[in-house]
Structures are given as C-alpha cells and as structure tokens.
C-alpha angles and dihedrals in degrees: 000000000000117000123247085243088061092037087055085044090055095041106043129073099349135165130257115211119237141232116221101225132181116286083238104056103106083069084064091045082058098052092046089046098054084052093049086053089050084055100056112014104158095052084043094048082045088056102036093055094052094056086044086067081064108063082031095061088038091047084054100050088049093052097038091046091080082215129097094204094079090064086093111044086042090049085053088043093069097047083063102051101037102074097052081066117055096071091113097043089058089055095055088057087042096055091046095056093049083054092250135132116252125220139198095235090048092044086053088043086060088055082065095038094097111021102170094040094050089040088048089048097049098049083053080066105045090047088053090047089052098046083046089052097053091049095047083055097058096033079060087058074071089060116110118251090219118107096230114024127201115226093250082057088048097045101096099049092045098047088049095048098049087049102047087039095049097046089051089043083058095051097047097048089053090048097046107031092097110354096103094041083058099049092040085051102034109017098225138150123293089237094051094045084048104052089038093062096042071052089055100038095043085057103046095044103158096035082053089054085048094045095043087047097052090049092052084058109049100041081046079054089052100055096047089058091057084253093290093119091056079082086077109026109039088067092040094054086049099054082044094058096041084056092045084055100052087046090043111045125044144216132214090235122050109249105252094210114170 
C-alpha cells in the first residue's frame, strides 16, 4: 500500500499531457466560440456587460490620473484580472458541449467548484500584480521631469517598460492560458493546473503566439472602441479558450459529451 508522502507526491502539482496542435487553431477556438455566443446569447450579452465594468474603471483611472505613466501598469492590470473571471463563462461552453442548456445560476455555482484552487489562483495573481506594480514603480523613476517630453526624452521609460511589461504579460499568458479550465474540469490543485498548462503553452509554441496575438488584438480592439466592444469579445475569447483547452490538454478517457 502506497504511503500518504508518495500519494502527495502523485496528487500534487502533476502534469497534464498535451496535445500538438496547428499553429492555426486558435483561429478554429474563434469560429466555435462565436457559435457558442449564438447558443446562448443572453447569458453571453449578462456576462459580457459585467467584464465590460473592468477595462471601463481602468480606462477611467488612466484618464482621471492626470499621468501617462500609469497606461502600463493599468494595461497589465487587466490581464490579470481577466482570467479570474472567466469561470462562468467556461461553464456556459462547457454546458453546450455536454448538450445541455446553460444557465445563468449553474454557470455562478462553477465560479464556487474548486475553491482552493480559484482562491489559489487568484492570489497567484495578486502576487504577480503586486510585483508588476512595484516595478512599474521603479521603471517611472526613468520618467522625464519635463512638462511636456519629447519621445527621445521618453525613450528610455518607454523601452524599459515594454520590456519589463511584456516579460510579466508572457508569463502570465503561459500561466493562465489553461490553468482555470483544468481546475473547473478537473478540480485539481492551483500548482498542477499550473504546471499542466506551461506544459501546454511550451508545447504549442507557435499556435500560443497565434493565440496571445490575437488576444492583444482583440482586447487593443476593445479599448479603442471605449470598451464597448468587451460586450462582445470578452465572452467570445472565453468560449475560444475553453475550446483551445478541450483541443490542447488530454484525458485518459475520451470525454462522452451528447
């Protein structure tokens, strides 16, 4: 009989096998997505409007801050958020693909189906928005102490920045691309959903560049729509990387869905 010390060592913190996918796919994830968004529109309008409340009160620190120095930090900010979000939406794919019909009370219960997992998850995040904060903190000490600076002036702040923010934006995609699907599904631990979806995105390099470009896209697309457009593609990024998940990481069993 195996101890409790190798059954910890089996439980905690595995791996999930991955599928290698075409590069393209995401482009797949999209299509199903907007079908899953023409199956269930009203849940998909409910949710859509509440992440919209998220670029719009960081739209409106950035403007009401009077300093541009904070559009970094507050673009980081959502990809943090986002993704602690986006629990019920998954349901709503999930449901559709069982053949069932999603509502808007079961799709609230899956934000509650892993706990420690979601609450685990979400303190990742918060750590990662801290540590961003504190470097974005330090990269402003590079800001020019002119009224009006010239980009030359700005060059250096603004190389830095990219660089540090786009590091930290890598990280988190890899570390979110597929980490709340797997404990929604599976109802593991934070640290085996974690290291499942690196797994994922370290194997499907170029359909992860795909997939991260198209979201920056897209979200850029949201913004310069004064969020408006969120309405529409925060739930249709969700369904898409529900899908992606489903393509990306295996089971043992194959899923019997009606």
């Amino acid at each position: 009989m195996p101890t409790t010390r190798s059954l910890d060592r089996v439980e905690f913190a595995r791996c999930f096998d991955s599928n290698k996918i075409s590069a393209f796919a995401p482009f797949h994830w999209l299509a199903l997505g907007f079908k899953d968004m023409a199956r269930a529109p009203l849940l998909s309008l409910v949710y859509g409007l509440v992440f919209t409340l998220i670029p719009v009160a960081i739209m409106w620190f950035v403007l009401n801050s009077g300093s541009p120095h904070v559009i970094l930090p507050a673009a980081v900010a959502f990809a943090l958020i986002g993704p602690s979000f986006s629990a019920g939406l998954y349901d709503v794919a999930w449901e559709l693909e069982k053949g069932h019909q999603p509502t808007l009370g079961h799709s609230l219960k899956s934000m509650f189906r892993n706990p420690a997992g979601e609450w685990g998850f979400a303190v990742l995040l918060l750590v990662l928005m801290i540590v961003w904060m504190r470097l974005a903190a330090l990269i402003y000490a590079l800001y020019p102490n002119s009224p009006n600076p010239s980009l030359e002036e700005l060059s250096a702040f603004l190389t830095l920045g990219s660089i540090v923010g786009g590091v930290l934006l890598v990280a988190v995609f890899a570390i979110s691309a597929f980490t709340p699907q797997i404990m929604l599904e599976r109802r593991v631990d934070v640290m085996t959903a974690v290291v499942s979806s690196l797994h994922a995105v370290r194997t499907n390099v170029p359909a992860m560049v795909v997939w991260c470009a198209t979201i920056s896209v897209l979200v850029l697309l949201g913004f310069l729509t004064g969020a408006a457009g969120f309405i529409i593609i925060m739930p249709l990024l969700s369904y898409a990387s529900w899908h992606g998940y489903i393509a990306i990481i295996k089971t043992k069993k194959p899923r019997h869905y009606e």
